[in-house]
C-alpha positions in Angstrom: -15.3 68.2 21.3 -18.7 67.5 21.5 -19.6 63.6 21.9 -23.0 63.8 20.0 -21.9 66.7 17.0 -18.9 64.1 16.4 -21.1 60.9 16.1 -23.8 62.7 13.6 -20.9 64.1 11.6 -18.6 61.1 11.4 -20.8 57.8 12.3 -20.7 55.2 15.4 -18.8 52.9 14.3 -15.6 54.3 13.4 -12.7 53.1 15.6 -12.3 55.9 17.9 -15.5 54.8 18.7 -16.1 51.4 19.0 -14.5 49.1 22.3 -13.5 45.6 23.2 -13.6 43.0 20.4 -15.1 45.3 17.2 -12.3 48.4 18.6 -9.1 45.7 18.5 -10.9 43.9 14.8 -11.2 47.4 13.1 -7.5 48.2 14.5 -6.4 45.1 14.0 -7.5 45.4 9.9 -6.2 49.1 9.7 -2.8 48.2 11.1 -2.2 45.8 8.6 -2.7 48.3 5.6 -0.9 51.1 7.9 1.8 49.1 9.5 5.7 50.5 8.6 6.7 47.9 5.4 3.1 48.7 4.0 4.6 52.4 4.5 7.1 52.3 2.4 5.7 50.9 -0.5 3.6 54.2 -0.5 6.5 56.6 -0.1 6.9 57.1 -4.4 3.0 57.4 -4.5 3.6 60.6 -1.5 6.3 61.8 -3.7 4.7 62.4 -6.6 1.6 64.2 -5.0 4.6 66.3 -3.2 6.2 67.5 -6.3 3.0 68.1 -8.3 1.7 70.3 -5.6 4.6 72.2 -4.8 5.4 72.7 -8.7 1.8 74.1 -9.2 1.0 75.7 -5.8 4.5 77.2 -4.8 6.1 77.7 -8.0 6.6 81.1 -9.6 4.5 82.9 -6.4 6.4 85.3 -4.3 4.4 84.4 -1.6 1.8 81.1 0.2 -0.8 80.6 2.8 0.8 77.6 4.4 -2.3 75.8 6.1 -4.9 76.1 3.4 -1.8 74.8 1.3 -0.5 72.3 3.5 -4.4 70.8 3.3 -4.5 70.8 -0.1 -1.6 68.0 -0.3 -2.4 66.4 2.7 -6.1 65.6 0.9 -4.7 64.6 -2.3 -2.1 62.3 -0.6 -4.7 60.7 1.2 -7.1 60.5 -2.0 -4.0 58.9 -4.4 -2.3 56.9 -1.0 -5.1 55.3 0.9 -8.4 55.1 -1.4 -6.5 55.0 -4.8 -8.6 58.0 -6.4 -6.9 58.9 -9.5 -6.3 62.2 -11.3 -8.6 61.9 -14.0 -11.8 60.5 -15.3 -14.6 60.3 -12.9 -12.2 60.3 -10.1 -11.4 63.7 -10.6 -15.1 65.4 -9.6 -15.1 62.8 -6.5 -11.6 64.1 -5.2 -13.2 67.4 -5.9 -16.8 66.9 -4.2 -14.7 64.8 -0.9 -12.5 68.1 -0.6 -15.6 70.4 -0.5 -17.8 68.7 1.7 -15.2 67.5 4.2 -14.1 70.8 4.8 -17.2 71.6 5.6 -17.9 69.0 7.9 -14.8 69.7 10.4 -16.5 72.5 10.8 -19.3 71.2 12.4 -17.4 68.5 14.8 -17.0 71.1 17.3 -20.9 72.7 16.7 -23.4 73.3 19.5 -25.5 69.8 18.1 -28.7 71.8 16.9 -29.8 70.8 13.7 -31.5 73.6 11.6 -30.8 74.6 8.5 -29.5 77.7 9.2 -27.1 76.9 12.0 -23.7 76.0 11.2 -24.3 71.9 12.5 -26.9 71.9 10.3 -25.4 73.0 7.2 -22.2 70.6 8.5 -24.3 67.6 8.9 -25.9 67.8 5.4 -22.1 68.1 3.7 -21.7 65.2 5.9 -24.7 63.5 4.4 -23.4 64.3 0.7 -19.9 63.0 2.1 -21.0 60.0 2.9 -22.8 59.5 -0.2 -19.5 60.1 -2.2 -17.7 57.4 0.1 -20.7 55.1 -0.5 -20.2 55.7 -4.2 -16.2 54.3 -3.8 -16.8 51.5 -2.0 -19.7 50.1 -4.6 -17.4 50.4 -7.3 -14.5 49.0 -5.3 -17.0 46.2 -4.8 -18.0 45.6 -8.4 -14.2 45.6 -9.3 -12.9 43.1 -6.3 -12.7 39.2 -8.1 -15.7 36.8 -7.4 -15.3 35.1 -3.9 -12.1 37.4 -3.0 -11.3 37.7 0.7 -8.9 37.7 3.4 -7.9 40.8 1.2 -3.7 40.9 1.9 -2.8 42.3 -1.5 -6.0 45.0 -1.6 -4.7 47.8 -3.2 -6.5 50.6 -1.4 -8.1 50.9 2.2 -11.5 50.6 1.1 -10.6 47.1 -0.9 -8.7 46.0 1.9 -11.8 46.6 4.2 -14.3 45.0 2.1 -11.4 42.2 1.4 -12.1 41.7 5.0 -15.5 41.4 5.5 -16.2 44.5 7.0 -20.2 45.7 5.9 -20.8 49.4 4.3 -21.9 51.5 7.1 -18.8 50.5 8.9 -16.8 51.2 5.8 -18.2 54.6 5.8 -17.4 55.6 9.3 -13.9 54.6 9.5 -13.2 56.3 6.1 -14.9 59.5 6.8 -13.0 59.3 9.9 -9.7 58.5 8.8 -10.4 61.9 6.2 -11.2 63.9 9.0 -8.1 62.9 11.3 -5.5 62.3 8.7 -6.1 65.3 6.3 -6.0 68.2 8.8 -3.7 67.0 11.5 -0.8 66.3 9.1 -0.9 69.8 7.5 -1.4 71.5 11.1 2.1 69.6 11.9 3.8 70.8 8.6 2.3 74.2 8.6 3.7 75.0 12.3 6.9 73.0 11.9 7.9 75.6 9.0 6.6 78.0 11.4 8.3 77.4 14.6 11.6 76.9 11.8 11.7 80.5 10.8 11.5 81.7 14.5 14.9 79.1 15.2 17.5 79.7 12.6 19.7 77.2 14.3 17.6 74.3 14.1 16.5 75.8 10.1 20.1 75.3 9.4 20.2 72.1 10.6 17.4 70.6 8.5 18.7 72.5 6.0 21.8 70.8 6.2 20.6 67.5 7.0 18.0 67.5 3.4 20.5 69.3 1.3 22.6 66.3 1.9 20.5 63.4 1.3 19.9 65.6 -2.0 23.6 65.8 -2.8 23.4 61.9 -2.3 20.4 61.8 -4.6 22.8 63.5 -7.2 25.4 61.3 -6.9 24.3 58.2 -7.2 22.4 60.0 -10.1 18.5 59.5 -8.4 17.4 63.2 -8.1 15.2 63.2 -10.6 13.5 59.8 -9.2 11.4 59.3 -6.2 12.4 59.7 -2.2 13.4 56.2 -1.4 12.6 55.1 2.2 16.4 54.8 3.1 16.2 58.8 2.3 13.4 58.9 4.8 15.5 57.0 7.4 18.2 59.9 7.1 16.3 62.4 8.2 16.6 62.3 11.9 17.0 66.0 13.2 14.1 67.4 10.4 11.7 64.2 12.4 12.9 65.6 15.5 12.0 68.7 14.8 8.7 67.5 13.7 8.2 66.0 16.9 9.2 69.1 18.9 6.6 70.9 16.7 4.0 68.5 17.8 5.0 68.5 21.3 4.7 72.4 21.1 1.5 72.7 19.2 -0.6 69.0 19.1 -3.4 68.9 16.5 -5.2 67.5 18.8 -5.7 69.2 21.9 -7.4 67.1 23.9 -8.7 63.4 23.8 -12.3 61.7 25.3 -12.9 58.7 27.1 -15.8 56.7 28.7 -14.9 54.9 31.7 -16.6 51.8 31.3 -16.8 50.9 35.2 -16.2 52.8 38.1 -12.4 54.0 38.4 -10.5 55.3 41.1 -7.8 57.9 40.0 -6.0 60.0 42.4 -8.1 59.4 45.2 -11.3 60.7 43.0 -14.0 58.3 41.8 -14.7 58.1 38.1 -18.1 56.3 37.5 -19.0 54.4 34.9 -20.3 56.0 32.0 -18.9 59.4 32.3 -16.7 61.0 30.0 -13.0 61.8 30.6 -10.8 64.4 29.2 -7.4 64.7 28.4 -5.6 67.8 27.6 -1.7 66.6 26.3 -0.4 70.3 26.6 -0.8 69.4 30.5 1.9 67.1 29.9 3.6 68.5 27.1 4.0 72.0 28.6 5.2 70.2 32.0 9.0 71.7 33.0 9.2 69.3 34.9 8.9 66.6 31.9 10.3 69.4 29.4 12.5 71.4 30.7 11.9 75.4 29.1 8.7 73.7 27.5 8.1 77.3 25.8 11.7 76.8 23.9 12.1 75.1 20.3 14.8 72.5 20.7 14.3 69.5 18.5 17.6 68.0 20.3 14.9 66.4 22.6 14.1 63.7 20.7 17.5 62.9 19.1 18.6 60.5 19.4 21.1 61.1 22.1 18.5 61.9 24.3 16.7 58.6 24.4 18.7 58.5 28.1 16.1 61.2 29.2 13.1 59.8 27.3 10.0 61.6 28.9 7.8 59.1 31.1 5.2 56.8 29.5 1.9 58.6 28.3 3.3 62.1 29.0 4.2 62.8 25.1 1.3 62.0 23.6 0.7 63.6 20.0 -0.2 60.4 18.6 -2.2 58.8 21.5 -1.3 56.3 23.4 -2.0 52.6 24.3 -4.4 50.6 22.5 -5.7 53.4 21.1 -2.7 55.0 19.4 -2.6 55.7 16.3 -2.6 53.7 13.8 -1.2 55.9 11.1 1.7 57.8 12.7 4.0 56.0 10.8 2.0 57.2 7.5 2.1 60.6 8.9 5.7 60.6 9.6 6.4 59.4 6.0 4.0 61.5 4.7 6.1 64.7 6.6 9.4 64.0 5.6 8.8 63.8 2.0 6.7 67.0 2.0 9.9 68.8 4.4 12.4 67.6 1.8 11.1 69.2 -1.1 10.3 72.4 0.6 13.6 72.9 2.6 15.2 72.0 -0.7 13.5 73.8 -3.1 12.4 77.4 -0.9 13.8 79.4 1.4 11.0 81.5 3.2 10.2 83.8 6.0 7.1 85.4 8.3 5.2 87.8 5.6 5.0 91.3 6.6 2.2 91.7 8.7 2.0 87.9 9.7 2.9 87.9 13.4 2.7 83.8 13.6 0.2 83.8 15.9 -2.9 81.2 15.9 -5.9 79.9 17.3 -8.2 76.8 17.3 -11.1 76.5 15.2 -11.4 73.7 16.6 -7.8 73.1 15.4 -5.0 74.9 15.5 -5.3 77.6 12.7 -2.4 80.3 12.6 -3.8 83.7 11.5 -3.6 84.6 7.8 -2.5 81.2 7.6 1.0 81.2 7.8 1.7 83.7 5.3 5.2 83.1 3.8 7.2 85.4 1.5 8.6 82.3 -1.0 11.8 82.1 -2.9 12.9 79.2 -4.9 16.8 78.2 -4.8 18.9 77.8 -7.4 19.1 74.0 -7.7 16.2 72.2 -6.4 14.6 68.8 -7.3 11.2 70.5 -8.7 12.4 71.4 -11.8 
């Protein structure tokens, strides 16, 4: 990734960023809004987004491109979840311009930084511009609606209340919310997209999702809930489909690679780091390692059952989600976020590789499978859509 494209298109103050006091005060606040009982309070809010996008985007098609899909939801959780955009009124064209121009933006993270119009930077750093604009837009009103001398902002509704609940000025506002739209919107629906993918390749571990989400279903129907929202005691049944989930990520990581600065001179290995220079770190070193992973080309969720904890791999060597003080914040959104989605799919579709979609993929800058993901769809008999 380059250092400079990343700063124009996101901002400097974002908490990848940032270091020392402002780095652990910016994670400190986002924690608290991201932490696992704020979690579950959002888990209806996912399950509603889930629904209405798979009734309108899935239902009655014979076939789906899975990613551009996959992104679709993962924006509108985000927009409903963490900035409380609604449906209607004027939230509806701000959802609408956010989605445009931070799709265009991505684009430009990974951009030879030379800013013409004509170049694709250039057109990425004026959707960046109008981005920032629409974010700027949000957190006035959020302003004008927060009460007269409110702080310390525990019960903020939204991220950007709870940021300016805690005293944290615009421009920073910005940055950390274009940056949480640009690492939470495509990374989820990368992890979704390829976990239905590396499914259809492993009927055995299909059948065992399958299994594990038609019964939490059947319980649903029981004790008469079907037609209500996942509850977060569902969520905590559903320990083969997260295994699989993290199999998928151990496989194919959003995210590459990660940067660092050393901030003094470091000796690793024998070799000097000096201060100043950037460091990078690929996780499919790790996560492709037979020696940490044994057959590291085979899908086997059983890995991270768990049974398995006896054979956990070694600290920092699984590393989807970071690691340190620099992990991320959200995985606990995203692993919410990723069961509820799996539920009503596995549930309510059974699917399979398209003809003429070989499953294959590459990064642009992220991973991006060709076609993308082209499924033949076909809704079961029973299913919790209807």
């Amino acid at each position: 990734m380059s250092s400079a494209s990343f700063l124009r298109m996101v901002g400097r103050r974002n908490i990848r960023e940032v270091a020392g006091d402002d780095q652990r005060r910016v994670r400190a606040m986002m924690a608290r809004f991201l932490r696992l009982d704020a979690v579950k309070n959002y888990v209806s809010a996912m399950d509603d987004e889930v629904r209405r996008h798979l009734r309108a985007e899935w239902g009655g098609r014979a076939a789906v491109a899975v990613m551009p899909s996959m992104k679709s939801l993962t924006f509108d959780v985000m927009c409903t979840v963490l900035f409380g955009l609604e449906r209607r009124g004027d939230h509806a064209a701000v959802r609408r311009e956010l989605s445009s121009e931070f799709q265009q933006l991505v684009r430009g993270i990974w951009a030879v930084p030379v800013n013409l119009p004509f170049t694709t930077f250039g057109k990425c750093l004026a959707a960046s511009r109008r981005g920032r604009r629409a974010v700027a837009r949000i957190v006035e009103e959020r302003r004008r609606a927060m009460p007269r001398g409110g702080g310390g902002g525990g019960s903020a509704g939204d991220l950007v209340t709870h940021m300016l609940a805690e005293g944290m000025d615009e421009e920073e506002i910005i940055d950390n919310v274009v940056f949480l739209m640009v690492a939470a919107h495509d990374t989820t629906a990368v992890l979704l997209t390829f976990l239905l993918r590396h499914l259809d390749g492993n009927r055995v571990a299909y059948e065992r999702v399958a299994a594990e989400q038609e019964a939490i279903a059947a319980q649903r129907r029981r004790r008469g809930g079907s037609g209500s929202a996942l509850t977060w005691d569902d969520l905590a049944g559903m320990r083969y489909t997260w295994a699989a989930a993290m199999e998928t990520l151990r496989m194919v990581p959003p995210t590459f690679a990660n940067m660092r600065k050393a901030v003094a001179d470091v000796e690793v290995g024998g070799y000097v780091i000096p201060k100043g220079w950037q460091v990078i770190t690929a996780a499919t070193m790790t996560h492709l390692d037979p020696a940490i992973f044994p057959d590291p080309g085979r899908f086997e969720p059983a890995r991270f059952e768990a049974a398995a904890a006896k054979s956990a791999p070694p600290p920092f060597s699984y590393v989807p989600f970071g690691g340190g003080a620099r992990a991320c914040p959200g995985n606990e959104f995203a692993r919410a976020e990723t069961l509820v989605a799996m539920h009503y799919i596995v549930t309510g579709f059974r699917w399979r590789l398209a003809a003429g979609c070989d499953g294959g993929f590459s990064r642009h800058p992220l991973p991006c499978p060709n076609q993308g993901l082209l499924l033949d769809i076909e809704p079961k008999e029973y299913n919790e859509l209807c």
